[in-house]
C-alpha positions in Angstrom: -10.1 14.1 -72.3 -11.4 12.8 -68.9 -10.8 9.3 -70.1 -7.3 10.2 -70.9 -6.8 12.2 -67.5 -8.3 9.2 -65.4 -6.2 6.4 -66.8 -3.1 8.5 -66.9 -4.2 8.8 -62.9 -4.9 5.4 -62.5 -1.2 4.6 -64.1 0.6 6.9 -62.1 -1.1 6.3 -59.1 -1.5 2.2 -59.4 -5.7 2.4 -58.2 -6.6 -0.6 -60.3 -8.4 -1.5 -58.1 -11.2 1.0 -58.4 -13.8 0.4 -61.4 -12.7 4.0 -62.6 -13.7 4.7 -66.7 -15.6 6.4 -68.8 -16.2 4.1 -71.5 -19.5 2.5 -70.2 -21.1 6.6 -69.9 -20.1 7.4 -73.3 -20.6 4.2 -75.3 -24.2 3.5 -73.7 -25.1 7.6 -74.2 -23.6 7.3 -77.6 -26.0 4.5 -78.4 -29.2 5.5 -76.7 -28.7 9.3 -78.5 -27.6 8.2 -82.1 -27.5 4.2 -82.8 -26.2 1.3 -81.0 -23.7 0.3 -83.4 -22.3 3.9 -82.6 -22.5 3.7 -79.5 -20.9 -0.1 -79.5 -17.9 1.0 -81.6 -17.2 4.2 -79.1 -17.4 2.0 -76.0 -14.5 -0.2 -77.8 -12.5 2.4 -78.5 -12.7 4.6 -75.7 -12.3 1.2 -73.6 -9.0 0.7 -76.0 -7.5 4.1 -75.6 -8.1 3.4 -71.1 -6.4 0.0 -70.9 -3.4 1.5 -73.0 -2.9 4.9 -71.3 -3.8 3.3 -67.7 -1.5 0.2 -68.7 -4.3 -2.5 -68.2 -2.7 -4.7 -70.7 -2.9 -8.4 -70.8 -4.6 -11.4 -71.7 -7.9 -9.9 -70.4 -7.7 -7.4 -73.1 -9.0 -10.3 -75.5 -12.5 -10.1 -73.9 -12.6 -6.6 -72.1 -12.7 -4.7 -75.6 -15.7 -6.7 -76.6 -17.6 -6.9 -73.6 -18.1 -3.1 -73.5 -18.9 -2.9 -77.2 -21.3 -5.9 -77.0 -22.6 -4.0 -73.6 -23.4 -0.6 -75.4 -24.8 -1.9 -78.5 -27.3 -3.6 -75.6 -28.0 -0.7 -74.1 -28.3 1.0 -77.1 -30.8 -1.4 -78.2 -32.9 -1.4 -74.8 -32.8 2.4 -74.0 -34.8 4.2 -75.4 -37.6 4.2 -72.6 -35.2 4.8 -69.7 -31.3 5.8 -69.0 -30.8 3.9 -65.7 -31.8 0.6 -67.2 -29.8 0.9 -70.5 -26.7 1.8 -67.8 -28.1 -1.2 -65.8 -28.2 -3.9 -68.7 -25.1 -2.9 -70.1 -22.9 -2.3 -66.9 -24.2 -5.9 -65.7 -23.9 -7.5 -69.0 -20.2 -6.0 -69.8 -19.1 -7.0 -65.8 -20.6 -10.3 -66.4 -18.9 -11.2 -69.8 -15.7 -9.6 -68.0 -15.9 -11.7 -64.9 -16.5 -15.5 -66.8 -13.7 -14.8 -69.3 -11.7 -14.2 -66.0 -12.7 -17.0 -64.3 -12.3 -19.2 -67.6 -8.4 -18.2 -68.8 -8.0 -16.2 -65.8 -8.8 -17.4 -63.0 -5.8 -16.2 -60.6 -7.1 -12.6 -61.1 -10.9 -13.3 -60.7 -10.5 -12.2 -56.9 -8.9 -8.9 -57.6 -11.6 -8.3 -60.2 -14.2 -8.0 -57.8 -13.5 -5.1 -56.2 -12.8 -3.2 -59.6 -16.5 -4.9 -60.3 -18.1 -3.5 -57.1 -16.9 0.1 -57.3 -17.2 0.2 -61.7 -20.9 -0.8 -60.9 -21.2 2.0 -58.1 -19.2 4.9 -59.7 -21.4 4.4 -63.1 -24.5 4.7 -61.3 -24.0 8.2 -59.5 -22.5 9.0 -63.4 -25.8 8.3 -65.0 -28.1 9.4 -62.2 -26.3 12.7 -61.8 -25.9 13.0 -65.9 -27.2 10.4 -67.9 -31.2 12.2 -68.8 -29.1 15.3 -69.9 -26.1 13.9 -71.6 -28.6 11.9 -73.8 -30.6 14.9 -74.2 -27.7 17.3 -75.3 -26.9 14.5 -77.9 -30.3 14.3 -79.6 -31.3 17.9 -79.6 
């Protein structure tokens, strides 16, 4: 439902530039609670459903969708031992991927990313500081 309300927000209100979603929370928490391939096909989807609702679609699409599946089934993967670092490997990994597609068959956009970049990177860090230990631990219970 948040993901819903955000990108409706982010469509009426044009803040593409802010790093706003939910996908990275839910597919990394999905993955380090159950199984990265879980986790990895949520991330996709929940990424999907954003870009449609929040009108994100383009060429961009063709790598963005991967990138956060290939990101949570990462984090899935390395995350057992701590939240923050599965966050960490699959926030850099999915904004990595996302920023060399850009620059490959992108490039006019790759400045405008960067902002999007910064704040994604800062916004999911207070989300799984302030609710990552207890979302994961709600899951598994």
């Amino acid at each position: 439902i948040a993901t819903v309300l955000v990108a409706i927000l982010i469509n009426i209100s044009k803040i593409r530039i802010l790093g706003i979603e939910f996908a990275t929370f839910l597919g990394v928490i999905t993955a380090v609670a159950y199984d990265p391939i879980a986790g990895a096909m949520l991330g996709a989807v929940v990424i999907a459903i954003h870009m449609i609702i929040a009108n994100y679609i383009g060429p961009y699409t063709i790598w963005v969708v991967p990138a956060y599946c290939v990101g949570s089934y990462v984090a899935g993967l390395l995350g057992a031992s701590s939240i923050i670092m599965a966050w960490l490997s699959a926030t850099m990994l999915i904004n990595a991927l996302c920023l060399v597609f850009t620059m490959i068959f992108y490039r006019q956009h790759a400045g405008a990313y960067a902002p999007y970049l910064v704040t994604n990177i800062i916004i999911n860090f207070f989300l799984f500081s302030a609710f990552g230990e207890s979302a994961v631990a709600l899951l598994s219970a």
